[in-house]
C-alpha positions in Angstrom: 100.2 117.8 57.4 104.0 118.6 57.2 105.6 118.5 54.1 108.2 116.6 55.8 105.8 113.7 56.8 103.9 114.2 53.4 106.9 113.1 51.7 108.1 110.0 54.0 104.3 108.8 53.2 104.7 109.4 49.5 108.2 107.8 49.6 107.1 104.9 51.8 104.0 103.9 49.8 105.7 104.2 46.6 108.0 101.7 47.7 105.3 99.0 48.4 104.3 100.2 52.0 100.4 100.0 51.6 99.3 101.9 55.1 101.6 104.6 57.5 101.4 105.8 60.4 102.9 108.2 62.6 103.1 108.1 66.5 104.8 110.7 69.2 107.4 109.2 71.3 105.2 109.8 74.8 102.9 107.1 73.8 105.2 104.1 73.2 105.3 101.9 76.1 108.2 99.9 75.0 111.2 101.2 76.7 113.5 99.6 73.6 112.3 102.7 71.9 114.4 105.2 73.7 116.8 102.8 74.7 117.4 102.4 70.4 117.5 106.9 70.3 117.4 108.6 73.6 116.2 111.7 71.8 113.4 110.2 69.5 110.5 112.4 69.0 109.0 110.5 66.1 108.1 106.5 65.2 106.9 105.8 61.9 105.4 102.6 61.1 105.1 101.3 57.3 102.9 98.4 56.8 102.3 96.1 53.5 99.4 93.9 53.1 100.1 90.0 52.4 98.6 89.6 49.4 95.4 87.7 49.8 96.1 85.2 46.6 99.2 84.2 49.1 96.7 82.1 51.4 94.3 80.5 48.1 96.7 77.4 48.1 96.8 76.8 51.7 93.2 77.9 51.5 92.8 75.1 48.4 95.2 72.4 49.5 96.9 73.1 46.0 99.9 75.1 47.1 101.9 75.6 49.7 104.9 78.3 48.8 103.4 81.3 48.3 101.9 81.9 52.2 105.6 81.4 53.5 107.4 83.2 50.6 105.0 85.8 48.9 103.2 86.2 52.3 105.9 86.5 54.7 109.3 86.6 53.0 108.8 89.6 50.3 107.4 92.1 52.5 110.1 91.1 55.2 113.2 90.5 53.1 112.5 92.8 50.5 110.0 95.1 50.2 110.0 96.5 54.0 113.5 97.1 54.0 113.9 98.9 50.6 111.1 101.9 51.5 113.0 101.8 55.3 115.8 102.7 53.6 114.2 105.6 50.9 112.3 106.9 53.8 115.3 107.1 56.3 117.2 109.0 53.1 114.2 111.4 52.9 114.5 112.2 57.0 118.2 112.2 56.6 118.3 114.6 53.5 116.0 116.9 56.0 119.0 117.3 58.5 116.8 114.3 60.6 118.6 111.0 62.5 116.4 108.2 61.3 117.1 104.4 62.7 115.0 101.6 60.3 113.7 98.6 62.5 112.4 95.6 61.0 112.0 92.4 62.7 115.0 90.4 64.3 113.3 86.4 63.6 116.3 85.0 64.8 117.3 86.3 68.4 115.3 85.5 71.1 115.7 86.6 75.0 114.6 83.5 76.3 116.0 80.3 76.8 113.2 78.0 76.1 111.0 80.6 73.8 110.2 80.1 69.8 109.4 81.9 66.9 107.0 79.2 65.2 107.6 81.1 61.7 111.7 80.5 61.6 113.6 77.1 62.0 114.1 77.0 65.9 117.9 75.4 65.3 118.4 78.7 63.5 116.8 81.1 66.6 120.0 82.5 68.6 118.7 82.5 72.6 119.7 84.0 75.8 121.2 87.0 75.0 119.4 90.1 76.5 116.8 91.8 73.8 116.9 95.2 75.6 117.1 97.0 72.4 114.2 94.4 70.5 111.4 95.9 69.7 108.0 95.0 70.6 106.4 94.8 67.4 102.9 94.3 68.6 102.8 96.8 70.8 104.7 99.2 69.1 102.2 98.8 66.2 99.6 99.2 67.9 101.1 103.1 69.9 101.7 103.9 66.5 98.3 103.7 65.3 98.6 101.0 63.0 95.9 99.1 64.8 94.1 96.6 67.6 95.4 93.6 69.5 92.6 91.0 68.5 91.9 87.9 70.9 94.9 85.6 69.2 97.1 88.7 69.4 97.7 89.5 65.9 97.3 93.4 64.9 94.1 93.9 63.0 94.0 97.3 60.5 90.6 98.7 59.2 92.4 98.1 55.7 93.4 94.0 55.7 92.1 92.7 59.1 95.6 90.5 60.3 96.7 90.2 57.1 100.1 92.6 56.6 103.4 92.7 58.3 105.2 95.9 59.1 108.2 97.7 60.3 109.6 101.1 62.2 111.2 104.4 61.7 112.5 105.6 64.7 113.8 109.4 64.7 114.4 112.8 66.2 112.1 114.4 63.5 109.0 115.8 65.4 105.8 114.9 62.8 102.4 115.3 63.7 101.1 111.9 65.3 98.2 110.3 64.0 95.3 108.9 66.0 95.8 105.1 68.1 93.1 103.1 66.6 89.9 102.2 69.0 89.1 99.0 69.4 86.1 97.9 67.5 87.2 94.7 64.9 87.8 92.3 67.1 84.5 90.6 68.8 86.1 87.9 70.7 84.7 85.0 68.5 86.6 82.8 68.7 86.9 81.6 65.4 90.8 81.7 65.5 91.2 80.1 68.7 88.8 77.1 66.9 91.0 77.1 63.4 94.2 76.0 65.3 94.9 72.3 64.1 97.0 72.4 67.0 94.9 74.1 69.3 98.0 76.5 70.5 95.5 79.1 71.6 93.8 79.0 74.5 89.7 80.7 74.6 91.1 83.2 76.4 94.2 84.1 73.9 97.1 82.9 75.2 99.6 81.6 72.2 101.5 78.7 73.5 104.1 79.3 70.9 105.7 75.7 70.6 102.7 73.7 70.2 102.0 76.4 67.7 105.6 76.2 66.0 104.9 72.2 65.8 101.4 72.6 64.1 102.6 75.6 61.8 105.4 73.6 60.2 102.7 70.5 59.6 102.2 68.1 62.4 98.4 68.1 61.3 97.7 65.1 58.9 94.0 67.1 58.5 95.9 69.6 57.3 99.4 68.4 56.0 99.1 66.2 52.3 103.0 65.9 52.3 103.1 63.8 55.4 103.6 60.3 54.6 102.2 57.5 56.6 105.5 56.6 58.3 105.5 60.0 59.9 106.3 59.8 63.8 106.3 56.6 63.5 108.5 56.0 66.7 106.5 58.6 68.6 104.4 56.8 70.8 101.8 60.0 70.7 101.7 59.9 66.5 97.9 59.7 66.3 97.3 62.1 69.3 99.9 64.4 67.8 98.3 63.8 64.1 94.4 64.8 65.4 96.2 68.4 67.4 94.6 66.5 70.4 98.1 66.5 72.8 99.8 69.2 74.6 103.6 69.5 73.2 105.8 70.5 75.7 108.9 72.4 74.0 111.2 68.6 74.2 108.2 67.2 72.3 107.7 69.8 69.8 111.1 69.9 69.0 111.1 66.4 68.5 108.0 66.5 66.1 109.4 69.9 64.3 112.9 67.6 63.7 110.6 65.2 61.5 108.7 67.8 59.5 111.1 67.7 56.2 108.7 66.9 53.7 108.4 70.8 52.3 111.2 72.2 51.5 111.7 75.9 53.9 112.0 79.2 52.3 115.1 81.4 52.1 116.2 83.0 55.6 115.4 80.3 57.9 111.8 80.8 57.5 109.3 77.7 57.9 107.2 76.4 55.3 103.7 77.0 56.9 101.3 74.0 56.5 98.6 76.2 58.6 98.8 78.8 56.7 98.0 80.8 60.0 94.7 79.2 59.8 94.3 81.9 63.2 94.4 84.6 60.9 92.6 83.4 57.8 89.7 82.6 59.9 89.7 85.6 61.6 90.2 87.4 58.2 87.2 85.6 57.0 85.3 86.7 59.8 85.7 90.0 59.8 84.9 90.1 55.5 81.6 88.1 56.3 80.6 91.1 58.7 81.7 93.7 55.7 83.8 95.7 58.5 87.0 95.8 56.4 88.0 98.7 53.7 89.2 96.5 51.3 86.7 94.8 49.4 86.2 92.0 46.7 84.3 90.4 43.9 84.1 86.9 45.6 84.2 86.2 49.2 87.5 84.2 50.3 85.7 81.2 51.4 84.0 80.0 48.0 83.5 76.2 49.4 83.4 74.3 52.3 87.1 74.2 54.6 89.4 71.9 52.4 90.9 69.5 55.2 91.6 66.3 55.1 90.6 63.0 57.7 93.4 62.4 60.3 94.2 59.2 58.7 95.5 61.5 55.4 92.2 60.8 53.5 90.1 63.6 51.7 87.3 64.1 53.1 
């Protein structure tokens, strides 16, 4: 290994990145890559686990805070773009153009598309995202990880559980290796945790029925939602069991009631799911003992804490 690349790693983890990984610019399909540095030999990705104590409230029923803010806000808001920044200094400092690339939440291409973890009133839409990255699929040629069946990125190290950003530059580092395939077994425990049921067997995300059930619209899974909820909505009980298909009119008229968490900072959702998706599959893939990381006590101490559809415990 380069001393060059050495360094980024040292300067990226010692910022709070917890895996990195290096790809050659040949093997990224997204043409945003080139399209963002024309001569870009190089991507870096940096990823940082979410914390697993981040899901034990969601997980518990207690709290529901630190998923949205500890689990997605930090690592986005804060911690990614800080070691961006170091490691762009390092690549700079080596005579190096170096272009950090976190994730936009709030610009969309599409007219009538979501992004179930930001406040869709807050999403900007229509304008061309030539220049977006791909983040799964950029992950993914950089040898972070696999594509499991509900299309999050799965890592040896946390299963679904991290978020990560880019380093896109002209420095030419030695690549490592894209990750074969091998966590994922098609389950289908994550398409079966959806209160919403916004995944299909096969994988497809429909991404407003998932925005609706994310922010809440679950009574199994919501204890802020008071009874009055929907209560002009013919569909309330349908949309209360996750037994309706939302078109995007609907869910935007369910999302417009779910005020009964307060959101985090930037626009982000306060997630009543918790990405029950991801905990399940993260679950799964601990139960099998595939994952690097490993703990005293398994995640899942007691039965699925959930309650009836009429707000009961059960």
């Amino acid at each position: 290994m380069s001393a060059l690349k050495q360094k980024i790693i040292e300067t990226l983890k010692n910022a709070g990145a917890d895996i990195v990984v290096c790809g050659n610019i040949e093997r990224f399909s997204d043409p945003a890559v080139k399209k963002l540095m024309p001569k870009a030999k190089s991507v870096i990705c940096a990823a940082c686990r979410q914390l697993r104590g981040a899901r034990r409230g969601v997980e518990e029923g207690t709290s529901y805070h630190h998923f949205t803010t500890i689990g997605i806000e930090t690592p986005e808001e804060n911690i990614l773009p800080g070691a961006l920044l170091r490691a762009c200094g390092v690549l700079e400092a080596a005579g190096f153009k170096a272009l950090p690339q976190r994730r936009n939440q709030l610009v969309m291409a599409s007219e009538n598309d979501t992004n179930p973890e930001v406040a869709h009133e807050k999403i900007f839409r229509g304008r061309k995202a030539e220049t977006q990255l791909d983040f799964t699929r950029c992950a993914v040629d950089a040898g972070l990880g696999e594509i499991g069946l509900s299309g999050s990125v799965l890592t040896d190290d946390f299963g679904p559980c991290q978020r990560w950003a880019f380093i896109i530059t002209e420095a030419e580092l030695e690549p490592d290796p894209v990750a074969v395939p091998h966590l994922c077994d098609k389950c289908g425990e994550c398409v079966k945790a959806c209160p919403g049921h916004a995944i299909s067997p096969d994988g497809k995300l429909n991404r407003w029925q998932c925005a609706a059930y994310y922010a809440g619209a679950s009574r199994r899974k919501n204890p802020f939602m008071p009874t009055y909820a929907l209560a002009d909505n013919p569909d309330r009980e349908a949309i209360w069991a996750g037994e309706i298909d939302l078109t995007p009119e609907k869910a935007r008229a369910v999302l417009s009631e779910m005020t009964f968490y307060p959101s985090a900072r930037h626009a982000y959702t306060s997630s009543m799911c918790g990405k029950a998706c991801d905990t399940e599959c993260y679950i799964h893939l601990e139960q099998k003992g595939v994952l690097k990381h490993k703990f005293s006590t398994p995640f899942r101490k007691r039965p699925k804490w959930e309650l009836s559809v009429h707000g009961e415990i059960e």
